[in-house]
N, C-alpha and C positions, 0 to 999 in steps of 0.2 A: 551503652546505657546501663548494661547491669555494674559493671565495675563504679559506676558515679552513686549507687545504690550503696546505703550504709546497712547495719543489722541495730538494729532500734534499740535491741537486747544485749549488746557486743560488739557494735563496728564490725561486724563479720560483711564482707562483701557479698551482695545479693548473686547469686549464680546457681546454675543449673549443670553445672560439673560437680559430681562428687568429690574428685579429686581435689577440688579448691576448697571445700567444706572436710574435708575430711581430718580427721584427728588424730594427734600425735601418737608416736607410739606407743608409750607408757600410756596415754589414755587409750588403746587398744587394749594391751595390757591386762589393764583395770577392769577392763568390759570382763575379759576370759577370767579373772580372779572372782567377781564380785558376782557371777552368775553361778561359778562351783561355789561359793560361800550360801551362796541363794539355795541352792542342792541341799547343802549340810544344816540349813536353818529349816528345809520342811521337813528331809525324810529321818534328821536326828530323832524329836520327837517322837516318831512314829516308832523306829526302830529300840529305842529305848525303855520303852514301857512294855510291861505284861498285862496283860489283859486276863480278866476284866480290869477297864477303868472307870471314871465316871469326872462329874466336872470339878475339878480345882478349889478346896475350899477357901474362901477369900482371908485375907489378915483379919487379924482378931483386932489390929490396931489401925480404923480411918485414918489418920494420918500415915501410917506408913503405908500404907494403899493405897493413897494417893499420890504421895512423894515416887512410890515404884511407875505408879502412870506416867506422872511427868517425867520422870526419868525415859520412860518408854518413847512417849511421843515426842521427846528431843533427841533420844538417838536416831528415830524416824526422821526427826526434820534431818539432822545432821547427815546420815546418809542419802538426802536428798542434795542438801546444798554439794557434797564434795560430789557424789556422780552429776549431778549436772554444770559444776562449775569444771569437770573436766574433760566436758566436749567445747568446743570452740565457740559454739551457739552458746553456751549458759556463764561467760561472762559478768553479765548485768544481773543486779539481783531482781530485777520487775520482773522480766518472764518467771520466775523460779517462784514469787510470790504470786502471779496473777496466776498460773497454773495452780498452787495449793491451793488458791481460794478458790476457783473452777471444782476441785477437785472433792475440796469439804462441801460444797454444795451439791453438788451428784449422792457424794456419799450420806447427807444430811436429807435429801430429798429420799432416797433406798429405804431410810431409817425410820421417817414418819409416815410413808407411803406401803412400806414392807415389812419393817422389823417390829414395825410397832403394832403393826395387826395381829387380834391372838393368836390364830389359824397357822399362820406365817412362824410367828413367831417358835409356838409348841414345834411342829411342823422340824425347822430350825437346828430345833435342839436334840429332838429323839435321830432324826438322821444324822448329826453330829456324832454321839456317841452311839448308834450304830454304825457306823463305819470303823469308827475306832476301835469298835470292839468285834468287829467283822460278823456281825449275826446276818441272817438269814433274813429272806422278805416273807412277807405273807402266803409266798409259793415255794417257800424252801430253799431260792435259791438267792446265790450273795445277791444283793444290790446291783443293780445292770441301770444307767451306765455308772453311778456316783461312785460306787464300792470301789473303783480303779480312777478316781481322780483325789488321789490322799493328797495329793499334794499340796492344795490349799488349804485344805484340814490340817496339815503338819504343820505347816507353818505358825496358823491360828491357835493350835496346842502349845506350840511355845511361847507364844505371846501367853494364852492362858496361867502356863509353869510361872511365867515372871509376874503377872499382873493379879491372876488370881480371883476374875471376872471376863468371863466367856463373851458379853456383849461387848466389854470398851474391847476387847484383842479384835474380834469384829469389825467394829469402826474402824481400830486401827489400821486394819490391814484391809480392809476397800477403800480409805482413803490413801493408803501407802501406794497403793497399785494400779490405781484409779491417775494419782500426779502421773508415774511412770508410765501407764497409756497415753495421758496427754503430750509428755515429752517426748514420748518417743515417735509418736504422731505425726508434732511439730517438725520433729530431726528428719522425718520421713519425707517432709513438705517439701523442705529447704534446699533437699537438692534439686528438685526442680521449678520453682518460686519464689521469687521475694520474702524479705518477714514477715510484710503485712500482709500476704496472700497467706503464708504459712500459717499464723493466726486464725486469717478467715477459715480457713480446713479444719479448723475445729471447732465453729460456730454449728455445724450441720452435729456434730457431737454432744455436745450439750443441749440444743435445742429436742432432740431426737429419745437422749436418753429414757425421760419418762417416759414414755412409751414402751420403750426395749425393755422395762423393767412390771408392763403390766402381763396379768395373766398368769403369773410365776410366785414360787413361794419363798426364794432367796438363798437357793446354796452358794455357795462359797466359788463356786467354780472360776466367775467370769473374772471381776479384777485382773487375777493374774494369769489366766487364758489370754487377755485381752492385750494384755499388756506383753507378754511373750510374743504375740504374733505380731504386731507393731516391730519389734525389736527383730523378731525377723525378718520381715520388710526390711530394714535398715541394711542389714547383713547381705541378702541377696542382691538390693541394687550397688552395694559397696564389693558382693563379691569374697565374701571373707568364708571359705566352707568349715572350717574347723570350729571356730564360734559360733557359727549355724548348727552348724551338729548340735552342740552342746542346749543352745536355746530352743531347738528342736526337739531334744531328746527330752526337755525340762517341760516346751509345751504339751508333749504326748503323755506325759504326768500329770501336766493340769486337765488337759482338751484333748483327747485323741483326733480331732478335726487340723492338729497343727501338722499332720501328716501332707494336707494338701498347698504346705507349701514346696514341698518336693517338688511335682513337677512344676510348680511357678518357675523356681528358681532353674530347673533345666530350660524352660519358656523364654526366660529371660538373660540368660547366658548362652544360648544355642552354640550359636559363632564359634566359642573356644573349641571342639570337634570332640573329637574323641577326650581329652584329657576332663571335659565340665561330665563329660557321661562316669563318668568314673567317679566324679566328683557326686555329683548326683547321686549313681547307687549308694556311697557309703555317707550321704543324708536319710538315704533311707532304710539303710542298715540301723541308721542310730533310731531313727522314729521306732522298729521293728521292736529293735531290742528293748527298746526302753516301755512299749506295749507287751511286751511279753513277763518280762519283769515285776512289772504291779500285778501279772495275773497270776501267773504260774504258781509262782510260791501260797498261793491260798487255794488251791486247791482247783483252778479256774478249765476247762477245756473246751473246744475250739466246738460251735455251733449256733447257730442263728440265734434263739433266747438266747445263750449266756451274749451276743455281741449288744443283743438291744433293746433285751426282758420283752421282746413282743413277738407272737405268732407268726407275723408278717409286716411286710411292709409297709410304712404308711400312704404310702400315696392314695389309696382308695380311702381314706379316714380324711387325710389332708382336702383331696378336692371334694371330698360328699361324692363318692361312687360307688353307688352299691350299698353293702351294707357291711360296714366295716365290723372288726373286732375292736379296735383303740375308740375311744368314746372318749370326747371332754364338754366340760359344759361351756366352752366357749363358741362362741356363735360362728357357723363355716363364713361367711364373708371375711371375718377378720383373717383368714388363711390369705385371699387374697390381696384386702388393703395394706395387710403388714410389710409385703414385699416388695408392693407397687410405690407404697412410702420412703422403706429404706434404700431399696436398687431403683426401681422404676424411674424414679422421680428425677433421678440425676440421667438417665440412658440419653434422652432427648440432648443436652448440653453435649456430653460424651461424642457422641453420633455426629453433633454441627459439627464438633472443633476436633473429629477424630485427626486426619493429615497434621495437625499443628502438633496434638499432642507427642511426648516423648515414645517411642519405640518400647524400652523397658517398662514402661506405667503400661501403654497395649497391650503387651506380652504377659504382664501379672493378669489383667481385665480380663485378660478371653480364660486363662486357666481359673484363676480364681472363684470370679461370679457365679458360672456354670455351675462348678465344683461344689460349693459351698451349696446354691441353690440345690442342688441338686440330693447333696447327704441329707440337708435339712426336710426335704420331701421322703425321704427313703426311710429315715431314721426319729426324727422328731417330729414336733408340728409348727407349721409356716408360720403361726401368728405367734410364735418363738425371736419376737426380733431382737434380740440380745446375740443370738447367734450370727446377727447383720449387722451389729458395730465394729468387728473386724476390718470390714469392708469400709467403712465410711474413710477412712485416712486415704486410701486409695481414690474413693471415687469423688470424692470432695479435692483431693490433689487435680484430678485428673479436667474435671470441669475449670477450674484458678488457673489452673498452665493454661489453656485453650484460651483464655479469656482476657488475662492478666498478659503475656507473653505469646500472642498471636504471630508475632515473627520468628521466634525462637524454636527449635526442633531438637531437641540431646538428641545426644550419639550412645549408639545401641551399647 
């Protein structure tokens, strides 16, 4: 049945083997080139300025300001088209457009829903160039947790050096990162579902986002948090640990939370024995180091405030126990609805069609959910569901297989 199955986007044969979807070598290649390239485009900036700085003053010439824009957001498009036309899925140019246009509108919804409230906005821009110029908070100490996630901020600066307007580099770069969550989403799909099921995995994505995007004032973080952890997804059910590292090492730059795909991927390799533990530890060598790194050199040392700027833990804040220290003026129900919307909602589907589903998608589900649920209770607050779209590729895969492919079972 799945062989008689076309790929809508590519003539790619519907299947639930990696190894039939999987991509050439030179497009392997390209992954490991195009992600140390991704490295040298955040932490360049960062590393090259002396501080103080402040923001970029625009062209004296509108047209050559705009001409530098266009130039910008066509080399964006351009490195959309060639990485995605050199995975096997991105063939056909409809997906690669109907993903941009998904993607401008996530990012066009952020914009009139986040960027364009004053609050937000101000908000925005003084934590921008504080970071970049490493000041101190209101309590003296760096910034906990933003101060050590430059990495989207580096990126964003370079876009500013070339364009010379701090909001379009913004846009640009949540809708750049924003397409590459969607594709890599899709890629995540496909190995165990059809096109059109792969598609539908990112229906619960889009519909969800508003949400994930209220109660929040809009750092730069998630895009490409978001979009890393997908891309490791990818990696761990293909099994590739060298280019995990590296996507690993880059999401502990964006998201220190890309730590817990560590043990996923030992969850989901078990089998291979001693040689995946090995393999494992030095994933988590790289997360380590690459956490150590953004701290150390600023002066950073090892203690509970500097891990999370708060006294203690939030759980007592999260469920309304007690009488917390963290205080926000969101209302405690929403701690609950946030989670029961994003995980909850899908458990029931998961639960009928667990037996059906893939072994590997299982093995992510039990490490991952918990995991995640779990930092986000410890360290942030629940009705943070931004830090629950990581999860939707998996658990929107995991409901489609059960559903779509009720006779079908991969192999671990």
């Amino acid at each position: 049945m799945n062989q008689a199955l076309s790929e809508s986007a590519g003539e790619t044969p519907a299947t639930i083997s990696p190894s039939a979807i999987a991509d050439s070598s030179s497009a392997r290649r390209l992954d490991t080139l195009a992600l140390l390239f991704l490295a040298v485009l955040c932490i360049l900036p960062i590393l090259a300025e002396r501080t103080p700085v402040d923001f970029v003053r625009p062209y004296q010439s509108a047209i050559v300001a705009w001409l530098v824009k266009l130039l910008v957001a066509a080399a964006a498009s351009v490195a959309i088209v060639l990485g995605t036309r050199s995975s096997r899925l991105g063939k056909s140019w409809k997906l690669p457009a109907l993903l941009s246009v998904l993607a401008a509108s996530i990012t066009c919804w952020h914009g009139f829903f986040v960027d364009c409230m004053p609050a937000p906005a101000a908000w925005q821009r003084t934590l921008y160039l504080d970071l970049l110029n490493y000041r101190l908070d209101e309590s003296g100490e760096l910034r906990v947790p933003h101060q050590y996630r430059l990495l989207p901020y580096g990126f964003v600066r370079g876009l500013e050096h070339l364009t010379g307007d701090f909001w379009f580099s913004c846009v640009v770069y949540r809708w750049f990162f924003t397409y590459w969550f969607l594709w890599w989403s899709y890629r995540f799909a496909r190995f165990f579902v059809p096109p059109a099921a792969a598609l539908l995995e990112l229906v619960p994505v889009v519909v969800l986002y508003p949400l994930s995007v209220a109660h929040y004032l809009g750092q730069l973080t998630d895009p490409l948090s978001h979009a890393l952890f997908a891309l490791a997804l990818i990696y761990i059910v293909e099994d590739r640990p060298i280019v995990l590292a590296i996507a690993l090492a880059l999401g502990v730059l964006a998201k220190e939370t890309a730590v817990l795909l560590v043990p996923a991927y030992l969850a989901c390799n078990w089998r291979g024995g001693t040689f995946v533990l090995m393999k494992t530890a030095a994933l988590g060598a790289a997360c380590v180091a690459a956490y150590f790194a953004a701290r150390l050199p600023l002066g950073w040392s090892p203690g509970y405030g500097s891990i999370n700027g708060t006294e203690e833990l939030m759980i007592a804040a999260n469920l309304g126990i007690g009488e917390p220290r963290a205080v926000t003026g969101v209302p405690i129900v929403f701690n609950y609805l946030h989670p029961l919307l994003f995980v909850g909602s899908f458990l029931p589907f998961i639960a009928w069609h667990w037996r059906r589903i893939d072994p590997r998608l299982r093995a992510l589900y039990v490490v991952l959910t918990p995991l995640l649920l779990f930092t986000n209770l410890c360290f942030g607050w629940m009705y943070e569901s931004r830090n629950y779209v990581p999860l939707l590729p998996l658990l929107a895969t995991m409901v489609l297989q059960g559903i779509v492919l009720p006779s079908k079972r991969g192999t671990p």
